[in-house]
DRENFIKOL-422323 format. One record per residue (C-alpha): x, y, z; residue in one letter. Coordinates in steps of 0.25 Angstrom, whole numbers, plus 5000, padded with zeros to 4 digits. Example, Ala and Ser with C-alpha at 12.3 -4.5 7.8 and 13.67 -1.06 7.14 Angstrom:
! DRENFIKOL-422323
504949825031a
505549965029s
***
This chain:
! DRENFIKOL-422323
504651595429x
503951695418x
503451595409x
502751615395x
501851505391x
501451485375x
500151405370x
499451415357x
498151495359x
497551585369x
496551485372x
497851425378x
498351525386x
496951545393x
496851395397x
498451415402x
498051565409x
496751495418x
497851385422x
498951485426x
497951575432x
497451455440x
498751425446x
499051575450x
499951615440x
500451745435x
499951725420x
499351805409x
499051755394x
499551835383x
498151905377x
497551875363x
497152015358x
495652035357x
494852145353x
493352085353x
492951985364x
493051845364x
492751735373x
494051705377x
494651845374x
494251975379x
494552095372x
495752175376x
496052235364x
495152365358x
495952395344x
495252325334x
496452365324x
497452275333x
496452145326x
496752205312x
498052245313x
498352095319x
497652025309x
498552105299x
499952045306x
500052175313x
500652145327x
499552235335x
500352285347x
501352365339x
500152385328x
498952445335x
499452445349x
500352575349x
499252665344x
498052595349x
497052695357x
496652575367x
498052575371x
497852615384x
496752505389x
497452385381x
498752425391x
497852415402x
496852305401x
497152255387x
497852175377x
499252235379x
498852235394x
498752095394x
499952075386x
500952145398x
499952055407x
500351925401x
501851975398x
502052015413x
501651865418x
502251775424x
501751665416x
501351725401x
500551635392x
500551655377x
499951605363x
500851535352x
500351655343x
500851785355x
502251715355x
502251715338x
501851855337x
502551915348x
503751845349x
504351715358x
505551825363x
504551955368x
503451845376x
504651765381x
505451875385x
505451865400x
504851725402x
505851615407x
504951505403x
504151465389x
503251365386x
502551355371x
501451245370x
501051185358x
502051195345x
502851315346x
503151325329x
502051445328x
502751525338x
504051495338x
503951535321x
502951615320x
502251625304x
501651755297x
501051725284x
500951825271x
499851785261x
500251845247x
498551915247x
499251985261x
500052065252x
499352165244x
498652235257x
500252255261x
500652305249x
499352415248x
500052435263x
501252475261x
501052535244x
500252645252x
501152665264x
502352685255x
501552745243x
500452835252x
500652985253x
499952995264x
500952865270x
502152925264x
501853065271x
501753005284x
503052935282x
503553085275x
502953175286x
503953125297x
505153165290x
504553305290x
504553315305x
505653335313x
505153325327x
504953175327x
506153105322x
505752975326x
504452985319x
505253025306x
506252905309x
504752785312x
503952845301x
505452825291x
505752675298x
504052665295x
504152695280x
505652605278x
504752485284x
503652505274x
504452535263x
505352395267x
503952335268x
503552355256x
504852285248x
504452165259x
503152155251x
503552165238x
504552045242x
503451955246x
502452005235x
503651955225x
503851815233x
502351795232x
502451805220x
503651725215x
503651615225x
502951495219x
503551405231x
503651425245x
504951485248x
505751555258x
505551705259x
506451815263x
506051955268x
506952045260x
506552165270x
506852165285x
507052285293x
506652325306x
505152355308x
505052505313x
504252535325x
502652575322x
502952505308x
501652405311x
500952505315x
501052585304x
500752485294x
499352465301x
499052605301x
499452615288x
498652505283x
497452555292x
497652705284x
497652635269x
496652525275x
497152405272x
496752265276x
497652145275x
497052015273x
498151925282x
499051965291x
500252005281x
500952085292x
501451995301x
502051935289x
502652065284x
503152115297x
503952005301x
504751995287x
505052135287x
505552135301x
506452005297x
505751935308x
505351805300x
506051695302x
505951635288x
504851645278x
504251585265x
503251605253x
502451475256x
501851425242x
500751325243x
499751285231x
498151285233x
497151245226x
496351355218x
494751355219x
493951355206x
494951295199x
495251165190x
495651065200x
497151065205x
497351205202x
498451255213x
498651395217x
500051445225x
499751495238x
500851595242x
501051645256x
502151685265x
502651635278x
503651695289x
504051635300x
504551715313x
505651655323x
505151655338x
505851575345x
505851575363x
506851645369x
508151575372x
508451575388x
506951525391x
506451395393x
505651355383x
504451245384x
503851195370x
502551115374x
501951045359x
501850895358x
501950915342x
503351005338x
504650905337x
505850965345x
506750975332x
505551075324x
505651155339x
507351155341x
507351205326x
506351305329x
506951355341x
508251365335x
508751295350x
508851165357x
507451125362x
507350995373x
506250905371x
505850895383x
504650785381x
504750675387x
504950545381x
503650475385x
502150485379x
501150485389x
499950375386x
498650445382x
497450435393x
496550475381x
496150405368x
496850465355x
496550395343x
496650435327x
495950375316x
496750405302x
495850475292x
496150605285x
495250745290x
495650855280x
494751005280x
494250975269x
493550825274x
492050835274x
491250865286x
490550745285x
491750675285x
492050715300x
490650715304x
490750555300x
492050555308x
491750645320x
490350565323x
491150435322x
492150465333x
491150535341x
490250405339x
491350325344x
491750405355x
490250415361x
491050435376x
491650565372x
490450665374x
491550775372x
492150795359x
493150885354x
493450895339x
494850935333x
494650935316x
494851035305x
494151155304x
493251155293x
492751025300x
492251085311x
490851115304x
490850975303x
490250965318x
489051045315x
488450935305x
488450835315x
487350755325x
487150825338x
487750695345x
489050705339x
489150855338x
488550885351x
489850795357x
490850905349x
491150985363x
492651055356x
493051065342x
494051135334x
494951135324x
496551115319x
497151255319x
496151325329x
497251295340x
496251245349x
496651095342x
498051105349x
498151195360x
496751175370x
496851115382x
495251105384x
495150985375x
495150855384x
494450925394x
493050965386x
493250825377x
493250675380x
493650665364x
494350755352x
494250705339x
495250765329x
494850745316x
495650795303x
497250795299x
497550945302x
498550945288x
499051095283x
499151125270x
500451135262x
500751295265x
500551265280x
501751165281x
502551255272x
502251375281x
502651265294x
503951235286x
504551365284x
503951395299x
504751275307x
506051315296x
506051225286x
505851325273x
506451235264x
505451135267x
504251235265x
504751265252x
504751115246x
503351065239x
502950925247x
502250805241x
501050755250x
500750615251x
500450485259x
500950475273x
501150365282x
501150345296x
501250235306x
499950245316x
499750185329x
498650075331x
498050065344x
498649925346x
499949985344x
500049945330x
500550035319x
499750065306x
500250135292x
499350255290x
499350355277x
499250485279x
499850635270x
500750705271x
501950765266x
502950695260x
504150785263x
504850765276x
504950915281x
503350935276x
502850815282x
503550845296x
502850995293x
501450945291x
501550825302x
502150965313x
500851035309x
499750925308x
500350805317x
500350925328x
498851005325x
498450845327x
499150795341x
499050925346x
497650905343x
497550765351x
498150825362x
496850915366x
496450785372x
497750775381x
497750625379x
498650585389x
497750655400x
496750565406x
495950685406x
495950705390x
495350655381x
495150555369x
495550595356x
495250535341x
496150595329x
495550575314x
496750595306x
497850535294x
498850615303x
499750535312x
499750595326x
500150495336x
498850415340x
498450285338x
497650255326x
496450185326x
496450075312x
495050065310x
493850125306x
493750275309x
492150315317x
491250375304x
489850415307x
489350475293x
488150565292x
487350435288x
487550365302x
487350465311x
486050495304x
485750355308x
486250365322x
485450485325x
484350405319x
484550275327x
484550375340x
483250435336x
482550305333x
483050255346x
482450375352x
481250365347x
481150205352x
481650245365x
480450335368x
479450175365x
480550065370x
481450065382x
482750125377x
483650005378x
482749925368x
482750015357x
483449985345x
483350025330x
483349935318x
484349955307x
482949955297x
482350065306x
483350155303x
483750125288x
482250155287x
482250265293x
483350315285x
482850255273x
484150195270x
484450045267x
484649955279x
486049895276x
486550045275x
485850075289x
486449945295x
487949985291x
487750105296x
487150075310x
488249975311x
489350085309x
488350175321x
488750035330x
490250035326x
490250185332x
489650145344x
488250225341x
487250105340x
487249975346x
486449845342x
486249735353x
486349625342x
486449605326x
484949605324x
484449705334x
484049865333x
485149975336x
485250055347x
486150185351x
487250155359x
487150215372x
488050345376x
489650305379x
490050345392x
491350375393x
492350315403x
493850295403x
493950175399x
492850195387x
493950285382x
495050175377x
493850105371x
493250185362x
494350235355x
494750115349x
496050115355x
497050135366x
497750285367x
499150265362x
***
């Protein structure tokens, strides 16, 4: 049967097209447009206009493509090339974002089987967003389309030709379109305005899009050259055509720089939401481990079977999580202390993948060459890699995820007018203490505090989009595999693994200098003595630090707790630990615990 098969990314869609190649299938990818070379993208586009007028909101094949001078070589061996390639297979594979912007109807239109992996609420209501400093470049736009002599005679100069009646007809539909336009942006000018609360919004113009109306606009806007800062159009374009499903102002406060402290300003922006459900007659596979069946059915509009089974396979891998709270905004040497503990306690795992928030990530550059160099993959929540790659537990023997990946207030708003719950969007939520009831590795239960909302419908919001980012996250190291890997989760966010109720691995800046320290003494000893005798007092390295003995001493003992130095007895020297080798049974050892 013709299939069409959805995943998230195109990095996706190239580990999916090797396999399918592999087995001898008829199956092509969906292209990502490119106009400059990459490593994993060649270019097959030669219009750098089509990046500008997409960046815009601009759908580019209607856009740039009819009047494009490359026309002819992107038919024959380019982007729209590939584009009849991938539709004319048997087997088509295609990104969360084709499906948005294309449509579920015009991909699926001949395929007699579907199957979307990963949560399907992005594609199934797609969003366009509309910032209020979007607005001006429009309305320069359309003020000189509609107010332009030189506009107004091109409109004007049609009706004075009688040969070419359709011209005089597109060229009238053309200037009506603007002209209707322009009352659609004094609408929302007015609702950004007014609006001090989030609020539903109504387009008061729809009409039917003219033919070459896109394409106009960009030339129009390339003639007065005009920039937009976001990508207003997509926005625009969809409310005139009355193709958005619903839509809001969404009114957030922030806090203002330079400013006495607890000063709020209102952020205004708008959201519409598009409907874009599968056709009906075809059978339908949602693959996500994170979407509950009833936000699904009432997104579909239609009866969904749940067709998991109701079992849970035992894990083959260790999964841990240690409760503490990882914002942005936590110091870097904050993780450093964490990372270096975990990776001191887990000296099997040679390969180390590393899950965390973004502005995080520079936290790896301050640390020892013996922890960083053990940092083989790393990425962060919302690059898409976090949730989608299955490369993970074949290049890692451990992924640390550290940080609760919370969204701020507008973000839960925009996901409650997107799922349909408007009326919920448009209420003001108090935030607060949480609980919830962790899991203990002897099976016992422990009371843990966490934040959240304290509405019902915003807290079930926020736990869609954080619980998800996290388990999808946990499940790079396909745990239930014996050919996964081990992963250890530093979060106050429940997400279903045991807990460990104890003290979390900490290596501050302090002890790892004397670590490295205690490595170089031994070093240097090794070179005199055999290397099994040598041994470093707690007063050789206090005076080499010139810190006080007792302070050394506490901290060589927390070095021992995280397995990095040894002593043979109470009174005699140090020494390093010797390198962990990892073995199958090490793995339920270290951890602490037993997998769930």
């Amino acid at each position: 049967m013709r299939a069409l098969l959805i995943y998230p990314t195109h990095s996706n869609l190239a580990e999916e097209l090797r396999r399918y190649e592999e087995g001898g299938f008829d199956v092509a990818a969906y292209p990502v447009r490119t106009t400059q070379e990459g490593e994993q993208h060649q270019v097959n586009c030669w219009n750098s206009e089509a990046d500008q007028a997409e960046a815009a909101g601009f759908p580019v094949v209607e856009t740039i493509c009819p009047r494009c001078p490359r026309q002819g070589d992107c038919r024959a061996h380019g982007y729209l090339a590939k584009l009849v390639t991938a539709r004319e297979a048997e087997i088509s594979l295609a990104t969360h974002q084709r499906v948005a912007c294309t449509g579920f109807s015009e991909l699926a239109a001949d395929r007699e089987y579907i199957t979307v992996h990963e949560n399907p609420i992005d594609l199934l209501r797609p969003t366009c967003t509309l910032a209020s400093q979007d607005l001006p470049p429009l309305f320069r736009l359309l003020h000189q389309v509609l107010g332009d002599p030189k506009f107004l005679n091109w409109f004007s100069e049609s009706h004075r030709r009688d040969d070419d009646a359709e011209q005089v007809i597109r060229r009238q539909r053309i200037y009506e379109a603007a002209m209707a336009l322009d009352d659609l942006l004094q609408d929302l000018q007015a609702a950004f305005e007014c609006e001090a609360e989030t609020t539903v919004w109504i387009s008061p113009k729809k009409i039917v899009v003219p033919s070459g109306f896109e394409s106009f606009l960009w030339w129009a806007a390339e003639v007065c050259q005009i920039r937009f800062t976001g990508n207003p159009w997509r926005f625009v374009l969809a409310a005139l055509a009355g193709e958005l499903h619903s839509a809001a102002v969404i009114v957030s406060e922030r806090a203002v720089r330079d400013a006495p402290q607890g000063s709020k300003a209102l952020r205004k922006s708008f959201i519409g939401v598009e409907h874009n459900p599968p056709p009906s007659g075809r059978v339908v596979w949602f693959n996500d481990a994170t979407l509950e069946p009833d936000r699904l059915q009432r997104l579909l509009g239609r009866e969904v079977i749940d067709g998991t089974p109701n079992a849970q396979i035992p894990f083959q891998n260790v999964a841990v999580q240690y409760v503490r709270d990882i914002t942005r905004s936590t110091s870097l040497s904050v993780i450093q202390a964490l990372l270096c503990g975990l990776l001191a306690k887990r000296r099997d795992c040679a390969r180390v993948g590393l899950i965390t928030h973004r502005p995080l990530l520079q936290g790896l550059a301050g640390l020892e060459e013996e922890f960083r160099s053990r940092i083989v993959m790393s990425t962060y929540f919302g690059s898409g890699e976090e949730r989608s790659s299955n490369v993970w537990h074949q290049q890692c023997d451990l992924i640390v995820i550290l940080g609760t990946p919370r969204v701020p207030p507008q973000a839960v708003a925009e996901y409650l007018v997107q799922v349909g719950d408007i009326a919920a969007a448009c209420r003001k939520p108090p935030w607060g203490t949480l609980y919830w009831q962790g899991k203990l590795p002897d099976g016992g239960e422990k009371r843990i505090e966490g934040r959240g909302y304290l509405d019902p419908d915003w807290r079930r919001a926020h736990r869609d989009l954080v619980r998800a980012t996290l388990v999808q996250a946990i499940g790079r190291g396909r745990l239930t595999l014996e050919s996964g890997c081990d992963v250890v989760v530093c979060s106050s966010e429940e997400c279903g693994l045991r807990v460990i109720d104890g003290r979390i691995p900490w290596l501050n800046e302090e002890a790892r200098q004397i670590w490295s320290l205690i490595n170089q003494l031994t070093a240097e000893k090794s070179k005199r003595d055999l290397l099994e005798k040598v041994a470093v007092s707690t007063a050789e390295v206090a005076q080499q630090l010139d810190r006080p003995e007792r302070t050394v001493r506490n901290l060589l003992t927390d070095l021992e707790w995280h397995g990095l130095v040894y002593r043979e007895g109470p009174r005699s020297g140090w020494k390093v630990s010797p390198p962990v080798v990892a073995s199958p049974s090490l793995k339920l050892t270290l951890a602490e615990s037993v997998p769930s």
